[in-house]
N, C-alpha and C positions, 0 to 999 in steps of 0.2 A: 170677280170677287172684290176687287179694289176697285176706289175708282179717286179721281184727281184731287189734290188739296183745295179742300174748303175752310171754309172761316170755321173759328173754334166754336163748340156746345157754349152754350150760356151758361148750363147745371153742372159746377166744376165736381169731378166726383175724384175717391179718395186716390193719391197715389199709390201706382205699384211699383216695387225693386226693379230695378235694372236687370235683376237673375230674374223674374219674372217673366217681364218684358222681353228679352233675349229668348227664353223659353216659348212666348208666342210668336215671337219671328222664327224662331225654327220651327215650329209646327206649320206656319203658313208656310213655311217657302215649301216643304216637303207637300203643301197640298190641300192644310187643313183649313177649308171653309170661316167656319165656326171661328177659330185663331186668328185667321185674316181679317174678320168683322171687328174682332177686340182691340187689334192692334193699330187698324184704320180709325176706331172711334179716340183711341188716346194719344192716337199721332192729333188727331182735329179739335184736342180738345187742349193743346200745347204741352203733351208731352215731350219733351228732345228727343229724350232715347227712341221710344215709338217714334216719331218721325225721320231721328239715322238709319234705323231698321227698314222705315217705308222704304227711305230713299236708296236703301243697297240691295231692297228685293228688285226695284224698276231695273237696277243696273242688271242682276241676275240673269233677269229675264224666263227665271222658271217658276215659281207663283203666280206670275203676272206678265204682259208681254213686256219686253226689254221696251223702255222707253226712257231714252238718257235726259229728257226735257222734265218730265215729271221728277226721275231724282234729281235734278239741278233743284228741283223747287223743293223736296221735300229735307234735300240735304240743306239750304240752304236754311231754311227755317232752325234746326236742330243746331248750325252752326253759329248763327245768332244770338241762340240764346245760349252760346258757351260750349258746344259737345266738339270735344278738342277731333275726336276721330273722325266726325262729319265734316269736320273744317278741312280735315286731311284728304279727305274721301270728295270731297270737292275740288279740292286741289288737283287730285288727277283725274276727277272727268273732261276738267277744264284743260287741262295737261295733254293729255292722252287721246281725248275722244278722236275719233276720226269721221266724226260727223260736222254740222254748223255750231253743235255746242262749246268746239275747241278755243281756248283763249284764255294764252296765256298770259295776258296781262293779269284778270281773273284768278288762274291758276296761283302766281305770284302774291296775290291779295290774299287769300287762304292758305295757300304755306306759311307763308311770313304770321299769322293770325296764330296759327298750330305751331308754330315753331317760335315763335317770344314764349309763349304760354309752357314750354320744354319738351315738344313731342318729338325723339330725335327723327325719325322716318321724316317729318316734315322738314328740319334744317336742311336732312341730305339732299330733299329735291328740291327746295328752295336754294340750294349752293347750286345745283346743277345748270337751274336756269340762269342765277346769276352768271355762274360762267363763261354760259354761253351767248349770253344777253337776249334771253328768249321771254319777252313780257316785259322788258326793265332793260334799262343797260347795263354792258357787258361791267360786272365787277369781282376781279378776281382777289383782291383781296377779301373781300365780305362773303366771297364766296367760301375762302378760306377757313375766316373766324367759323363760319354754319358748320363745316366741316368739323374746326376742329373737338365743336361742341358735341355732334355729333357721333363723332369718333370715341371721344371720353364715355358716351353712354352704351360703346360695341353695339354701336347701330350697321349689319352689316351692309348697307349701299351707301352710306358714308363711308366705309372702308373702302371700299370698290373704287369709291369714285375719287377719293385722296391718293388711294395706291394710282391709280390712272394717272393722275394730274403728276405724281410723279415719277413715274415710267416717260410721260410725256415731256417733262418740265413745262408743266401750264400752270404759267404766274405762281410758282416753287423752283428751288435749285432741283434739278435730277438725281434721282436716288433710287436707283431700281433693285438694290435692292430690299429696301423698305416698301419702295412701292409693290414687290412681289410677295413681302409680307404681310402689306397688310389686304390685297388680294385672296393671298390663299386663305388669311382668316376671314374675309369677305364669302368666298365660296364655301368654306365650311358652315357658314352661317345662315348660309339660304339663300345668298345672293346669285340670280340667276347668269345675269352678265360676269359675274366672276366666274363661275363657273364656265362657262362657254370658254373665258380667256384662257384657262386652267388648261381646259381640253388642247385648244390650239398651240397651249406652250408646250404640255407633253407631248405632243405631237410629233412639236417641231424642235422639240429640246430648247428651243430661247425659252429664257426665263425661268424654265425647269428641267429638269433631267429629261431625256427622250425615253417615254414608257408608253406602248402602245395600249397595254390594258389601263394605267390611268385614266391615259388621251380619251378610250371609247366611255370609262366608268364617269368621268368629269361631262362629257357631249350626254349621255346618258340623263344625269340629273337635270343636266340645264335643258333639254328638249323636255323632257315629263315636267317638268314646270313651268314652260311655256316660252321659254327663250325661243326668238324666230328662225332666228342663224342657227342655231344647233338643230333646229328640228330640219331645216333644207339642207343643212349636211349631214347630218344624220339619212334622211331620205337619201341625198345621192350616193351613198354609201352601200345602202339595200338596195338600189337602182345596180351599181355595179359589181358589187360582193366587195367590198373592197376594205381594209383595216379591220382582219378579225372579225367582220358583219358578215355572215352568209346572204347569195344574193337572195332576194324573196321583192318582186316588184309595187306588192299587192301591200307588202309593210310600208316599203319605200313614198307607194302612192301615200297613203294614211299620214306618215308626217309629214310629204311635201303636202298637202290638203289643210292641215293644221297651223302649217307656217301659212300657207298664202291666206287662209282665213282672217289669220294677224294683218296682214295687208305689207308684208315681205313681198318685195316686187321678183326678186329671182324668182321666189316661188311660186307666184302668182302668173311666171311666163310659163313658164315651166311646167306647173299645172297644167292649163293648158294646152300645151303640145303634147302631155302623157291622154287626155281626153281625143287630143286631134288625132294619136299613134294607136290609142289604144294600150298603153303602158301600165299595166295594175291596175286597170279598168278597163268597160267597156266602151269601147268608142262613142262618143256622145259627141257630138259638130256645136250643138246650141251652148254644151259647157264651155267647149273648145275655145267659142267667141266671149264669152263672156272673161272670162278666164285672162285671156290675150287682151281683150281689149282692156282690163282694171288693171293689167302691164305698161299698154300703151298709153293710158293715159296719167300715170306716173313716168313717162318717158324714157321708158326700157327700150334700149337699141335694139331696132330689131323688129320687135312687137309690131309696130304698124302693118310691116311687110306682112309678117306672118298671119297678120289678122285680116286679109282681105286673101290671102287663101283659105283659111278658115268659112268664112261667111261665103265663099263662092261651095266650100263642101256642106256645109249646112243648107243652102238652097238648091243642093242641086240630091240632098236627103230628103226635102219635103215632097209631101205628098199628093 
């Protein structure tokens, strides 16, 4: 239905709204032909908006096949000419990806771009990489200011990530508990990694009262929203029946398959050896290796061993 960015039409034709435009990225993504031709000709003819749509249906990858090279270029275009969310949306393909398009110096160049301009989501990850000196050197004071700006607009991963720094004391005095508050108001705001932390502090009562049914309803949200950690403890929970989770292997399988797909290396071992055992699945030796080996080679102890038994039961399954 799509196909790569081309140079603009010559015959500029009239603009459409942004609610428009929006309205034909949702009908392509959902499928629609006809919506995807409209939306391709006004991404090519220099529309922004049409072009941040192009470039978050490649990320999708359900209109069109996921291809992260295409939306580099189509987000790129949109972000040039000013569209602060493609700036953002660029920020973490470069961030994030786990392909060759990763790079974070890049990353760094478009947060900073989305975040002068006042996007807080972009300060927050722009403070993060400063922190950690990922793209840029390490600066924890400017990581701060991003923070504190951030914070002022109840952006919750800036919350997250300031309550962090101070449960931590990274480059802040320790204060846990502000850092716990602004955490919990982190997780009630959608943040996934606060939520995971939520879970493990109910859990384990640091940091918050010990409540088993929070512990599961906190792991809960941050797995359904994709946190990695919550969803392979959440699986080894249904793997063992353990914390209020009835055991059910076949559940278990489901979100240890969804973390490892994130590229969570327990889970991805782990994975794995439920394919090698047969664990909430049927035995498959070919997943087994693959599985083990995308372990091994993010250098999971272990993995190696296990993955030349693996490949001796896969060939000794062929036929």
């Amino acid at each position: 239905m799509l196909g790569p960015a081309s140079a603009p039409a010559q015959t500029p034709r009239v603009p459409q709204t942004a609610e428009a435009i929006a309205e034909l990225a949702r009908k392509a993504d959902a499928g629609a032909t006809e919506q995807g031709v409209e939306l391709e000709r006004l991404a090519n003819e220099g529309d922004a908006v049409a072009q941040f749509h192009m470039g978050m249906l490649y990320l999708s990858g359900r209109a069109v096949p996921r291809n992260e090279q295409l939306a580099v270029e189509w987000l790129t275009r949109a972000a040039s000419a000013g569209h602060l969310s493609a700036a953002h949306n660029l920020g973490v393909v470069y961030d994030r990806s786990r392909g060759p398009v990763r790079n974070f110096r890049q990353a760094v160049r478009w947060y900073e771009f989305a975040a002068e301009r006042g996007l807080a989501r972009s300060q927050a990850n722009l403070a993060y990489l400063l922190a950690e000196g990922l793209g840029t050197l390490q600066d924890l004071p400017q990581a701060r200011k991003w923070l504190d700006r951030a914070v002022a607009a109840n952006d919750p991963r800036a919350q997250y990530l300031l309550g962090r720094m101070m449960l931590e004391g990274q480059g802040v005095e320790p204060d846990s508990r502000e850092g716990w508050r602004l955490i919990a108001l982190a997780g009630q705001g959608g943040d996934i990694d606060a939520q995971y932390r939520l879970a493990l502090a109910h859990g384990s009562g640091v940091g918050a009262g010990k409540d088993q049914t929070q512990a599961l309803e906190w792991l809960r949200r941050a797995a359904n929203g994709g946190q990695s950690e919550a969803q392979y403890l959440l699986a080894t929970m249904y793997a063992r029946g353990a914390n209020g989770v009835p055991k059910d292997e076949t559940e278990g399988f489901k979100w240890l398959r969804r973390s490892a797909e994130q590229g969570y290396v327990e889970a991805e071992y782990h994975l794995g050896v439920a394919y090698l055992d047969g664990r909430g699945v049927k035995p498959d030796q070919t997943q087994a290796v693959r599985w083990i080996n995308e372990a091994a080679r993010q250098g999971h102890k272990g993995a190696e061993d296990l993955l030349s038994l693996a490949r001796a039961k896969a060939k000794q399954s062929e036929p």
